[in-house]
N, C-alpha and C positions, 0 to 999 in steps of 0.2 A: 389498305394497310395504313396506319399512322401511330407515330411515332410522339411523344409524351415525353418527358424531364420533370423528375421531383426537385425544388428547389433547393439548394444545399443549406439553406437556413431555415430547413423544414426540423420539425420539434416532433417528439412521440406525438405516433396520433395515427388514426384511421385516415387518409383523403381517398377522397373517390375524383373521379377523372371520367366525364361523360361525354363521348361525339356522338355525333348523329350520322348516322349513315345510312346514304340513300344509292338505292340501284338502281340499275339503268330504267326499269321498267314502272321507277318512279316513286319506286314503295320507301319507308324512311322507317328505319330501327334506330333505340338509341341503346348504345354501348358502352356500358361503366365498367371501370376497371377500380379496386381499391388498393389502393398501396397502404400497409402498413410501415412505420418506421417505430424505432426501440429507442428508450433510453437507459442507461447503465448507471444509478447514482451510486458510489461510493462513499463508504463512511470511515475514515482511518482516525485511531484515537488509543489512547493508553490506557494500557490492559487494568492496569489498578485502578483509572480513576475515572474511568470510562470518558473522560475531556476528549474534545477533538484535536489532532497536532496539525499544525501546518507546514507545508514546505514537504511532507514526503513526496515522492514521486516515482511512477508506476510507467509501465510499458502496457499499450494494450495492443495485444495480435489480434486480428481475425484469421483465422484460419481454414483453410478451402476442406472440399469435399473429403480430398485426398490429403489430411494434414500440412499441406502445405501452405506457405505465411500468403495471405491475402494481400496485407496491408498493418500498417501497426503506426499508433502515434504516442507523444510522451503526454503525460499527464503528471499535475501536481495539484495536491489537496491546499485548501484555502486556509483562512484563519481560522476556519470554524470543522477543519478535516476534511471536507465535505470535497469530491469532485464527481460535477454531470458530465455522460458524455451523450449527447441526442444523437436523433437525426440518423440511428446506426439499421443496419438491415440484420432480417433475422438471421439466427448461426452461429458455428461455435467461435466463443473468446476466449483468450489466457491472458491474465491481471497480472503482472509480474512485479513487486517493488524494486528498484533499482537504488533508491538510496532515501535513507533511512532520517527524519526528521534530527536536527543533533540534539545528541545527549540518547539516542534509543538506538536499538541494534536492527539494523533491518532484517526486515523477513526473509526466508528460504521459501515460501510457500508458493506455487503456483494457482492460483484461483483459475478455474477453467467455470467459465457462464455459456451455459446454452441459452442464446434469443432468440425468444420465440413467442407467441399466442398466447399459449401453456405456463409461460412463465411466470410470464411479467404479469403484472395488478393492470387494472381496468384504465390504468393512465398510459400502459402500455412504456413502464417503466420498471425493472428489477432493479433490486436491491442489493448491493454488500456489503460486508465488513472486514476490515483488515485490521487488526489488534498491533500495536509496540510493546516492545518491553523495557525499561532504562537498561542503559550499561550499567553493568554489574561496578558498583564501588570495590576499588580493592585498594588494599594496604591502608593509609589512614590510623586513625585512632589504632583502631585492633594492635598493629604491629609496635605504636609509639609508647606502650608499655612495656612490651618484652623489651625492644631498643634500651628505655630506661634501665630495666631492671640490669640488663646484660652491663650497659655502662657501670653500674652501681656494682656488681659482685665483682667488675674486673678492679674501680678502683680500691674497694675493699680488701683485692686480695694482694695489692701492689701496698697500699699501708701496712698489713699484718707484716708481709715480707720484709717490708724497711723496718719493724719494732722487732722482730724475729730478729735480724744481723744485728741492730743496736743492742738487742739484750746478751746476743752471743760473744758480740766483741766485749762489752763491760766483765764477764765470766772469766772470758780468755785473759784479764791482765791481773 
């Protein structure tokens, strides 16, 4: 029996891990094991203009057998949107945004990534994307015209009214 550690600053990638083991009786086997490790790149960026944002920032779960939370760490996209995360074991994930680069509405969406073999490209790296949308512009222009106009018919209707009494009162004498 022996026991092996992948190093925490280990990257996607195939390693293999080889002992040699020898029995009593002299004879010697060599025994490889291969670990794989994953990576998760993300690509967060706005939906019109397909540019990368920076500063979102995401929660990533792993999630056990039995959905239950493994482990989870925070994550934020660079200047360029972009965030890796290596070094990860296969199995399921949930991307979650937690807050939203400013000026864009953050996401509702839960991204669930299965890592695995099957997934990932030959670098042993999956891909995602998370899209923004800007906050909606409201009020502005659009309204500063009705505004206008309303000011404009109220003092309109306050002049006719003062030339209405002055025309009544000159009548009246």
């Amino acid at each position: 029996t022996y026991t092996a550690t992948l190093s925490e600053k280990a990257t996607a990638n195939c390693y293999t891990n080889t002992a040699q083991v020898t029995y009593p009786d002299g004879d010697s086997t060599p025994d490889t094991v291969w670990v794989k490790t994953y990576a998760i790149n993300v690509f967060k960026y706005d939906q019109n203009t397909k540019k990368g944002l920076e500063g979102a920032q995401f929660v990533l779960t792993q999630k056990g057998s039995d959905d239950t939370t493994v482990g989870s760490q925070m994550l934020t996209s660079d200047e360029n949107g972009n965030i890796l995360v290596d070094g990860l074991d296969a199995g399921n994930y949930e991307l979650r945004e937690i807050k939203a680069p400013e000026g864009y509405v953050c996401s509702d969406e839960v991204l669930e990534i299965v890592v695995s073999a099957e997934n990932a490209g030959s670098d042993y790296t999956i891909e995602a994307e998370f899209a923004n949308t800007l906050i909606p512009h409201t009020g502005g222009s659009g309204t500063m015209m009705y505004t206008i106009g309303g000011v404009a018919i109220i003092v309109l209707a306050g002049v006719l009214l003062v030339v209405y009494r002055k025309s009544r009162k000159k009548q009246d004498r």
